[in-house]
N, C-alpha and C positions, 0 to 999 in steps of 0.2 A: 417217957421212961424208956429205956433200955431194953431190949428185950431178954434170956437167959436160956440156955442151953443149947442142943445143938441138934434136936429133934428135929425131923424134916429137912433137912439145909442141905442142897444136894451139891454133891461132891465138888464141883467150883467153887464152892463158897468154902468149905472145906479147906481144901487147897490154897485159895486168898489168902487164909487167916495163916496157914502156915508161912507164906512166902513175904508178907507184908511186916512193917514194923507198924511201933506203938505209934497213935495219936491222937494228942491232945481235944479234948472235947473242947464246944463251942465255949459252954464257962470258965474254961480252964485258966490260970496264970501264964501270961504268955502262949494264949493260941495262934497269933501271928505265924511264927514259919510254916504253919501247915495250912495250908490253902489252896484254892483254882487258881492258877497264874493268870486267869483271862479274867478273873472276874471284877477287876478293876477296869478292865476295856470295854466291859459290854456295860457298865454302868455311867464309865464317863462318857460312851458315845448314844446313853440312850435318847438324848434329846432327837438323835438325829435318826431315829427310828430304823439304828440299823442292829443288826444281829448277826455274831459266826454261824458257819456253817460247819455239820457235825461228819468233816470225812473219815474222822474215826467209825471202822464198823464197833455200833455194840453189841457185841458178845452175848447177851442175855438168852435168857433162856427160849423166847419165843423165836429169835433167830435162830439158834440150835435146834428147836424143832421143825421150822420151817425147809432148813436148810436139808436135814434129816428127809422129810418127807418128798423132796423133788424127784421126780423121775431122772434117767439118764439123758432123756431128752432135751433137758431142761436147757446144760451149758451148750450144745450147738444151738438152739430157740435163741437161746442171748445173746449168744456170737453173733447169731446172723442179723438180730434187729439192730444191733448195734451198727453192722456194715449198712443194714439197711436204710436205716436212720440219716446215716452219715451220707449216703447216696442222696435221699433227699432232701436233707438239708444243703446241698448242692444244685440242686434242682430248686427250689422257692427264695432263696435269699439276697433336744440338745446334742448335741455328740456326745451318745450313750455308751461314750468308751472309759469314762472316770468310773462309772458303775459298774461295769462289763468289768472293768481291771479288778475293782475292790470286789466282786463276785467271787472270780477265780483269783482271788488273794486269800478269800478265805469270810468274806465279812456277804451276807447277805442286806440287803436295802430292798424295803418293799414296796413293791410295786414295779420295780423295774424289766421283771421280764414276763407280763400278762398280757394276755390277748387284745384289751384294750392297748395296753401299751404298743402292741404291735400295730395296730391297726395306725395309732395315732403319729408313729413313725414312719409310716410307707406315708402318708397322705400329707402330711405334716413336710416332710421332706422334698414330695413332687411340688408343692406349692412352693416352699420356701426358694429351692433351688432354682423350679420356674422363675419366681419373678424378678429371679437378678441381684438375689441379696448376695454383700460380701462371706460367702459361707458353700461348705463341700455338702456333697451327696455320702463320703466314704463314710465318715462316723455313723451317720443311723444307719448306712447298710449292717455295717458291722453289731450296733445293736438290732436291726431287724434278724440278723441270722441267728444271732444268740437267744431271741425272743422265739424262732420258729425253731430252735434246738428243744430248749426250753422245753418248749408247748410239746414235741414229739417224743420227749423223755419220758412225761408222764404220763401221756396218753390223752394229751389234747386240752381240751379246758371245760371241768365239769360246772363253771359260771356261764356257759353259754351254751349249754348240754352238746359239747362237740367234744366227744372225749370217747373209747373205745378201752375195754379193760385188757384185752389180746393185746397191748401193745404198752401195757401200765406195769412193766418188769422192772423199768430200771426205780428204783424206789430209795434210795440211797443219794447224798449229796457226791458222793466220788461220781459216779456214773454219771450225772446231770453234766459235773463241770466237765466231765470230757465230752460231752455232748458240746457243749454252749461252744469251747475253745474248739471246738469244727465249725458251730456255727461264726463266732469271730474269722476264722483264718475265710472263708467264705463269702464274708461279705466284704472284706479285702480285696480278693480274688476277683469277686464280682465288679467292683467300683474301679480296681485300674486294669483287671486283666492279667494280673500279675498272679498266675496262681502257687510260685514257687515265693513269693515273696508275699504273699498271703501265708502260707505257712509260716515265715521264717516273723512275720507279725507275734500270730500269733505266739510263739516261742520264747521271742526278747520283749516284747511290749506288755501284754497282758496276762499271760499267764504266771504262774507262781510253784506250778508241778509240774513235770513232764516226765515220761517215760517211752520205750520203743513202741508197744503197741499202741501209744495216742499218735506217736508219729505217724505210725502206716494209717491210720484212720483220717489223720487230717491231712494228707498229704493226695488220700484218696478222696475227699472231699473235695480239696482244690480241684485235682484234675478234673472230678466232675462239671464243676465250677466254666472251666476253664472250656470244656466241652459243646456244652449249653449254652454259653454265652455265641461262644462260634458259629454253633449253630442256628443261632438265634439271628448272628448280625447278618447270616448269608443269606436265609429266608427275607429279608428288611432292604437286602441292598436294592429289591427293584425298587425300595421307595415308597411300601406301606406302612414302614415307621419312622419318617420322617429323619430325622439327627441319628437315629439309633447304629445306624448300618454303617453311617460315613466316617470315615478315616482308618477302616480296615482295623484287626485284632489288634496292632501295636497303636496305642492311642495316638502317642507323638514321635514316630519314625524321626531319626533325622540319621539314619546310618548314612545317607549321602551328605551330611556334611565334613565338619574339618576331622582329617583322618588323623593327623599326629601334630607334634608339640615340640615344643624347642623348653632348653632347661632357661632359657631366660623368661617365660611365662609361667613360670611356679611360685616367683613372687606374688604379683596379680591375681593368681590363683588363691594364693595364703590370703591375700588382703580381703577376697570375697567372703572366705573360712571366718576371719576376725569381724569382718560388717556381718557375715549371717547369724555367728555369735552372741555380737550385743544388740541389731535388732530382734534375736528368736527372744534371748532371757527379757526386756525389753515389754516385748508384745505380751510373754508371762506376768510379769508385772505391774504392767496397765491392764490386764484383764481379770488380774487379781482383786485389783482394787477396784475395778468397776462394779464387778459381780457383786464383792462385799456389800458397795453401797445397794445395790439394784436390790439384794437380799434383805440390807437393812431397813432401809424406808422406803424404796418400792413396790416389792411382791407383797408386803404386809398389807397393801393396800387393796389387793381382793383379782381375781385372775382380771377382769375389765380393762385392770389399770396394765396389768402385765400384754393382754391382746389392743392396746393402746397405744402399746412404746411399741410393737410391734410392725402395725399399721404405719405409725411416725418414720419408723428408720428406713421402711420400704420407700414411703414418699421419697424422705431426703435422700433415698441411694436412687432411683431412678431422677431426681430434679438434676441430680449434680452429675448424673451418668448424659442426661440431654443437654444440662445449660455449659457444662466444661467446653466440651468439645465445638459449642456452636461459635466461642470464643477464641479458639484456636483458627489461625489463616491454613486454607489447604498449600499444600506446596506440592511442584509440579511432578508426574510421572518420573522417576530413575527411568533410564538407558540399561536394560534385562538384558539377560541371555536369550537367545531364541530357543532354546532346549530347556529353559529352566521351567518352565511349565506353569509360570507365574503369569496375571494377569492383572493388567494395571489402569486402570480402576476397576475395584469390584461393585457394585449397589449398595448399601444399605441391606441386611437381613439377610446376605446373600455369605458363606462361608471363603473365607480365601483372606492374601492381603489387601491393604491399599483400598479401603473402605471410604465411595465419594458418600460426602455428608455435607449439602447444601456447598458443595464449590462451584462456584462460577462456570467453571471452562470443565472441558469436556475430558482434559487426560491429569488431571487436579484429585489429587485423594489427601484425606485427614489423618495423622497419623493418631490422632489421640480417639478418635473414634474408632480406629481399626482395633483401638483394645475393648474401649467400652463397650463398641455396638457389634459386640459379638457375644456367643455363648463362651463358658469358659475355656472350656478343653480347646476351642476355636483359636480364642486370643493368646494361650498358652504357645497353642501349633504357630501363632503367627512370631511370636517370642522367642521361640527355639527356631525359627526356622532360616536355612542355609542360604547364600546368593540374594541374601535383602540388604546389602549395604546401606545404608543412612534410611534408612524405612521410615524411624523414628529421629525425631531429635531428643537432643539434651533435655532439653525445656520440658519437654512432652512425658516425657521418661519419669522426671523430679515431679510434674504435677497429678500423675497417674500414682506413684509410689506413695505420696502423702498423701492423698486423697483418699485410696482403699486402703491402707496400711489403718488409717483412722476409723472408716468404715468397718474395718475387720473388726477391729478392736472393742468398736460400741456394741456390735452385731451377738457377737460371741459371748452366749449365756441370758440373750432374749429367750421369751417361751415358744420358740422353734427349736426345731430339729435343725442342728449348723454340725460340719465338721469343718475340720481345719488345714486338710492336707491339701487339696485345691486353692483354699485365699493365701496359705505357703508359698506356692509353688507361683502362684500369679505376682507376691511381692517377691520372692526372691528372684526371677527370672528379669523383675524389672529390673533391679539395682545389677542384677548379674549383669544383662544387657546392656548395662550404663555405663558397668569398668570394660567388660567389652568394646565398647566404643573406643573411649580412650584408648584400650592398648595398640588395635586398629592402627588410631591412628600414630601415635608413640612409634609404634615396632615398624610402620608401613610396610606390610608382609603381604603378602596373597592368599596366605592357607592359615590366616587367623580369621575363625568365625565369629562373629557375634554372638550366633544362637547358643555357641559354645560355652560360653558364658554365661548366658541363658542359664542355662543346664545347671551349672555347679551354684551359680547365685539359690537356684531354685533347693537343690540341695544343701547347701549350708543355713538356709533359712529354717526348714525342717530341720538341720539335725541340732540348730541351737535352739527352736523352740520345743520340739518335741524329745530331742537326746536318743536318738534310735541312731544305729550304725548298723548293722548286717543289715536286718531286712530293709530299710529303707536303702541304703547301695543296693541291695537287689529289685527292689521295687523302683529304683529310676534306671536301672539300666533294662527292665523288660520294659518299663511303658517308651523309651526311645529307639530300643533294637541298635543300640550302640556299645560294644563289646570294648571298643578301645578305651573309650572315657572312663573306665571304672578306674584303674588308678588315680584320676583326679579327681574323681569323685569321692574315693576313699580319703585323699588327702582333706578337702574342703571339710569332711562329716568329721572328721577327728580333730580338725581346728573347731570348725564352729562351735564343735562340744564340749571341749576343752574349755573355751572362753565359756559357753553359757552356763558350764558349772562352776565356775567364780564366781556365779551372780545369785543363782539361786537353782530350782529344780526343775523337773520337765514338765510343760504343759498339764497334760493328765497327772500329775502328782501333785501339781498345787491346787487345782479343781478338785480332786478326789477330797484332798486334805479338808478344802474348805468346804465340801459338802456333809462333813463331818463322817468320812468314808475312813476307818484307823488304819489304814496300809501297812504292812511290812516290808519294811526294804530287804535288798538282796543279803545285806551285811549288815551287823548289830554297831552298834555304835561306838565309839571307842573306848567312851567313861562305860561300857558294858563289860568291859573286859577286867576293872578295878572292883567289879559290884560280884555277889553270888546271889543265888535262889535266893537265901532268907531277904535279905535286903527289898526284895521286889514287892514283897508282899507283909511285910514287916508289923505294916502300916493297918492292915486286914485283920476282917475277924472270921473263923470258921465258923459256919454254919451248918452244923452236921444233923441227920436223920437217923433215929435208931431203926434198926432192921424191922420193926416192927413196928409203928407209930400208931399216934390215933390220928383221925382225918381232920377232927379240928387243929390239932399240933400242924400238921401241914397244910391246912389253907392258913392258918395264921404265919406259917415261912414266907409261903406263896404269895404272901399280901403284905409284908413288910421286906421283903428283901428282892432285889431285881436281879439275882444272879441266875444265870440257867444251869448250873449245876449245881449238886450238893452232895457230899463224902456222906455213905451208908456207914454205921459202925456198929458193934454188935459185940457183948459181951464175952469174954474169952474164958478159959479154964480156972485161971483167978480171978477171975473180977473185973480186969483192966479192959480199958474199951480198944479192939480193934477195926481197923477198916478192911471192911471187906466189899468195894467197889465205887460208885459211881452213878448216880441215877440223875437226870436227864430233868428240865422242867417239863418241859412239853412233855417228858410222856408221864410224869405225877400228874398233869391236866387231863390227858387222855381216862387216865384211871380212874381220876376224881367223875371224870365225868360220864365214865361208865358205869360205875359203880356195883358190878358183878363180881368184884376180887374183896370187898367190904367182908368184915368177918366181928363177929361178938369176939372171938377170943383172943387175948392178947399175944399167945404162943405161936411162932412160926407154923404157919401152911403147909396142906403138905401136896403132895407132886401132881391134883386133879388142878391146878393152876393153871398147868401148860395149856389145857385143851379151847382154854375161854380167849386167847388172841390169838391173831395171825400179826406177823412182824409188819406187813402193812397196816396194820391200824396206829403205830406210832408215827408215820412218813408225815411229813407237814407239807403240804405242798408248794413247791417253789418261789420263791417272791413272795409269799404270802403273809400275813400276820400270824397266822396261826391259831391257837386257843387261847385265850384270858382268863384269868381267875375270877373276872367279872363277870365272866359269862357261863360259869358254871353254878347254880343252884341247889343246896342243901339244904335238907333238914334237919333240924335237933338230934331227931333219932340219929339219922345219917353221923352228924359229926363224933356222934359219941362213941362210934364204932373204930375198929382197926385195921390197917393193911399193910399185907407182906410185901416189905419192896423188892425179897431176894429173887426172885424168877425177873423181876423188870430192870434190876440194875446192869454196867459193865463190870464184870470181877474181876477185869484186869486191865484198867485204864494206865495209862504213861506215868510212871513215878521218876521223880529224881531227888538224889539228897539233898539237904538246905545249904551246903558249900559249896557245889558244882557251880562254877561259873556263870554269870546268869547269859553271856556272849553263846555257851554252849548250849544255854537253855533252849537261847533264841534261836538258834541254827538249828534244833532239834523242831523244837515249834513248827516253824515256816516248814522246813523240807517236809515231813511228814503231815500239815496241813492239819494240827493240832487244834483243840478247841478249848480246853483245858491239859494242866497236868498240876500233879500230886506233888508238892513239897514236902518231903517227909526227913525224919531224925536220921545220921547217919546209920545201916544197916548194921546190925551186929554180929549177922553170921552171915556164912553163904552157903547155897543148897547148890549150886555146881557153877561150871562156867563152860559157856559156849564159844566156839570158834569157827572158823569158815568152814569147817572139816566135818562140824555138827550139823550143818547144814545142806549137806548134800547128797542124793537120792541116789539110791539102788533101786533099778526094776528089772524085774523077771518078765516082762509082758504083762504084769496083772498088777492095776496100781491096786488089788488089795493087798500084794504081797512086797509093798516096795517098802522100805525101811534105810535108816539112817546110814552111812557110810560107817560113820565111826562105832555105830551102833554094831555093828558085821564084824569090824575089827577088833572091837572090845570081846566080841564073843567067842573071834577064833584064839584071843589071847587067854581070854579063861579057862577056855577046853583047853589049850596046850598046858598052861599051869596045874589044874586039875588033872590031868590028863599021865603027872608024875614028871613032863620034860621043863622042866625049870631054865635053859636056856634059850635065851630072846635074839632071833634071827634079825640082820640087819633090816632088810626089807621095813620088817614089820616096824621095828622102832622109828625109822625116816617117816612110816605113814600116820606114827601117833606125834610126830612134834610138828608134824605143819599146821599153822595158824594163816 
């Protein structure tokens, strides 16, 4: 039933009722246009157990007492954990970057950033990467940072009793995700050393908001990042962390090699742009369909069979890493510079080129073992690197490229921790390496590099399978320390990505997709632009709550319907139902299952409501499932009782009329990181309208005394009207028409 009058309803709700139009109840003829725009997403992706996140604040009433009761102390305490946070998160931080993206998109998936989870990607990753499989260390970095953002947003993890409540402030989905997008840029940061290209990561790749103050936060994070690791490698270089210390802060220097370029190698250039192209989209869609199947008849078959396939591709990537190469004839030492600092042959397990692997003779090295039988960042250095003319051959080149190009491919979406940016960069460098040769030998020039080629293969590989352009041009020209290469670097990324979107989408976006993660793209779709609001939702039925309900009415919503949200509405001065807000599932669970706001009488509550919550008892905690209807237990009595939803609703959630565009719905949606909004009858009146000029503050030094610009102006023009001077001075009219 409805509830009736307007006893108790405090002044928000008041207000609601004036500023909102009619609608349509759940029975009504044609409920359709009025509806949650999201509630068809969170229903069709519920198999995949994922759920939005709510970066709208709401408004309710325990927020407004919350927020009422903090000291002045409060906004420096939050400032500073935040910086402080973001310090430390620079200090500790599958490729968990399809989740990490759909996070900061807006879509929550649980389990993805829990302690467990962390633990099982530091360990998971040191093993994996150890033992030589085709696959990077960068993606679980990046979810490790996001998972120790994560864990320091909330104050730790109350499943493992390591949690502290001093530090349990930020309680809100906005604050988390600017936490997490420090911990992404972070472990960027941390995995190539790039901490400017760590930022500019996280910016174009995974996030989906941005603003100036996340910048100085995460930009401040990098440099910590950046700091620490330096630190870290100088403490190691005597040689107590083994690999850690070697090759100095730029992973792969090659600022000494080819210094400049002739316009006859822009061709060659283009043609590595179009091969990194259709093999990036390529690798996309043999890894598409792998996964698919791996999903469909193999992981059903119980984790055993999933640490099975596991074990299997480790063999076969170390069988075919020993038996390739034993098959290959060594061939004899090149004629070096005596300055080049190169040393020919090196050992087995020893860093450098020209790796002897079972040759006969004594100045004999293998060239296909010089890729295998190294670490990666090793074989990379040895790929990019300057004054190694025919190091490699042809032959050698073709059978190292199909061989890991395949390995990647199988590799990628086992139940490891694998990222992608390392097995990138190891097949683009090859094939890079390969038209390198060729033009060598075509141009017969002096000051054509091989490793030069190297380089941009490596980068058009990434930018046709992953589709990044800034930050990755930023993140291959820090880990090289080469300044000049970036114009053809830039050309290569703009070809390859060119080509690999004729083909289909970027890495993480058809993963994401297919883990049933609902993404928003940057830009709505084109047939969005012919459709409006009603159209979206057409199809839908409302599901609304009277302001007053019984608790059996709302555990029977809460168990027949999977929406998380639901339109409050409440009888008006005639009769007619209006909406006066917004109320939340998880926090109807929370109530349900408190059950100290239950009331015998069916009339609106009145204002001893506030004192019984604090705004943290609705916070769900991150990654997590949250509450269930399942898991709350009533009795008889219980159900037959009432509760006021108006102190727990939002009173002013996002509305738009049923005509607007649904293209402008969507751009409204994404930018302000929406969870819902209100499709409603077009408005029939308007209570005022706001412009830039509405918006901007006067202070006296006392933000009690600061008030609205036009607010000032409005009121010296009244007092001069009233005032008897009936004519309006230029000044003043130029400052009332600017919009």
């Amino acid at each position: 039933m409805l509830s009736g009058g307007d006893d108790g309803v405090p002044d928000g709700i008041g207000m609601a009722r004036l500023a909102w139009t009619r609608l349509p109840t759940a029975d009504a003829e044609g409920a359709g246009p009025s509806t949650s725009a999201a509630a068809a997403g969170d229903e069709l992706f519920s198999a995949a157990a994922v759920e939005s996140l709510d970066y709208e604040v709401i408004e309710n009433y325990a927020y407004r007492e919350e927020q009422a009761q903090r000291s002045k102390f409060w906004v420096p305490y939050y400032v500073m954990l935040k910086w402080l946070f973001s310090l430390l998160i620079g200090v500790a931080a599958g490729s968990g970057i399809p989740e990490i993206k759909g996070y900061l998109n807006g879509v929550d998936t649980h389990g993805i950033l829990l302690f467990r989870t962390l633990v099982g990607k530091i360990f998971g990753s040191i093993g994996s990467v150890g033992g030589g499989l085709a696959l990077g260390k960068e993606g679980p970095l990046v979810h490790t940072g996001a998972c120790i953002a994560s864990l320091l947003g909330q104050g730790g993890s109350a499943e493992y009793h390591l949690s502290s409540r001093w530090v349990r402030i930020f309680e809100s989905d906005r604050d988390r995700r600017d936490l997490v997008t420090c911990g992404c840029a972070a472990g960027v940061a941390a995995a190539f050393r790039a901490p400017v290209g760590g930022v500019l990561f996280a910016l174009e790749e995974v996030t989906s908001w941005w603003r100036s103050h996340l910048m100085w936060r995460v930009f401040f994070t990098s440099a910590v990042v950046a700091v620490v690791v330096r630190s870290a490698m100088n403490w190691c270089n005597s040689g107590k962390c083994g690999h850690f210390g070697a090759g100095g802060f730029i992973i792969w220097d090659i600022s000494g090699g080819q210094e400049d370029y002739s316009y006859q190698e822009l061709f060659p250039m283009a043609i590595i742009g179009v091969i990194g192209g259709l093999l990036g989209a390529l690798f996309n869609q043999l890894t598409l369909y792998i996964t698919k199947w791996r999903r469909t008849y193999l992981h059903k078959k119980g984790k055993r069979v999933q640490i099975f396939e596991a074990c299997l591709i480790s063999l076969v990537t170390s069988t075919i890493s020993f038996v390739l190469p034993l098959l290959r004839k060594c061939s004899p030492c090149p004629q070096l510079e005596t300055n080049s600092g190169i040393e020919c042959p090196h050992p087995p397990g020893t860093d450098g080129n020209f790796v002897n692997f079972y040759c006969s003779k004594d100045k004999e090295y293998n060239d296909l073992a010089t890729i295998f039988f190294n670490t990666q960042d090793d074989a990379i250095r040895n790929l990019f690197s300057a004054k190694t003319f025919h190091e490699y051959s042809a032959q050698s080149l073709i059978t190292f490229l199909v061989m890991f190009y395949s390995l990647a491919v199988v590799t990628f979406g086992t139940a490891v921790p694998a990222g992608q940016f390392v097995p990138g960069i190891m097949i683009g460098s090859t094939y890079g390496r390969l038209v390198g040769m060729f033009v060598v030998k075509y141009y017969k020039k002096l000051n054509i590099e091989e490793g030069t080629y190297a380089l941009l293969g490596a980068a058009s590989f990434l930018g046709g399978s992953m589709r990044m352009t800034v930050s990755l041009c930023v993140i291959m020209v820090e880990i090289t320390n080469n300044l000049k290469l970036l114009p053809l670097i830039m050309l290569v990324l703009l070809v390859s990505k060119a080509v690999g979107d004729f083909f289909n989408e970027g890495l993480y976006e058809e993963q994401a997709r297919l883990r049933g993660i609902p993404l928003l793209d940057s830009r709505p779709k084109q047939v969005m632009r012919n459709m409006n609001a009603k159209d979206a939702c057409k199809n839908q039925k409302v599901v609304c709550l009277p302001r007053v309900s019984r608790v059996i009415d709302i555990v029977s919503v809460l168990r027949t319907n999977k929406h998380n949200g639901f339109p409050v509405v409440d009888r008006g001065q005639n009769g007619e139902s209006l909406v006066i807000g917004l109320i939340l599932r998880s926090h109807l669970l929370v109530l349900l299952q408190a059950k100290v706001d239950f009331q015998n009488s069916p009339f609106p509550c009145g204002p001893g409501v506030l004192n019984r919550h604090n705004f943290s008892d609705f916070v769900k905690p991150a990654s997590s499932k949250g509450k269930s209807i399942d898991d709350i237990h009533l009795t008889e009595d219980e159900l037959g009782l009432y509760l006021d939803l108006a102190p727990f609703l939002n009173p002013s959630p996002y509305i738009v009329p049923e005509d607007m565009s649904l293209a402008k719905v969507y751009n409204l949606f994404r930018q302000l990181g929406l969870r819902h909004i209100f499709v409603v009858p077009r408005p029939s009146r308007v209570v005022g309208l706001i412009t830039r000029k509405d918006l901007l503050l006067e202070e006296d030094g006392n933000t009690a005394m600061a008030e609205l610009q036009s607010t000032s102006v409005r009121g010296l023009l009244n007092g001069r009207l009233l005032g008897g001077n009936a004519h309006l001075e230029r000044p003043l009219l130029d400052n009332l028409v600017i919009e």
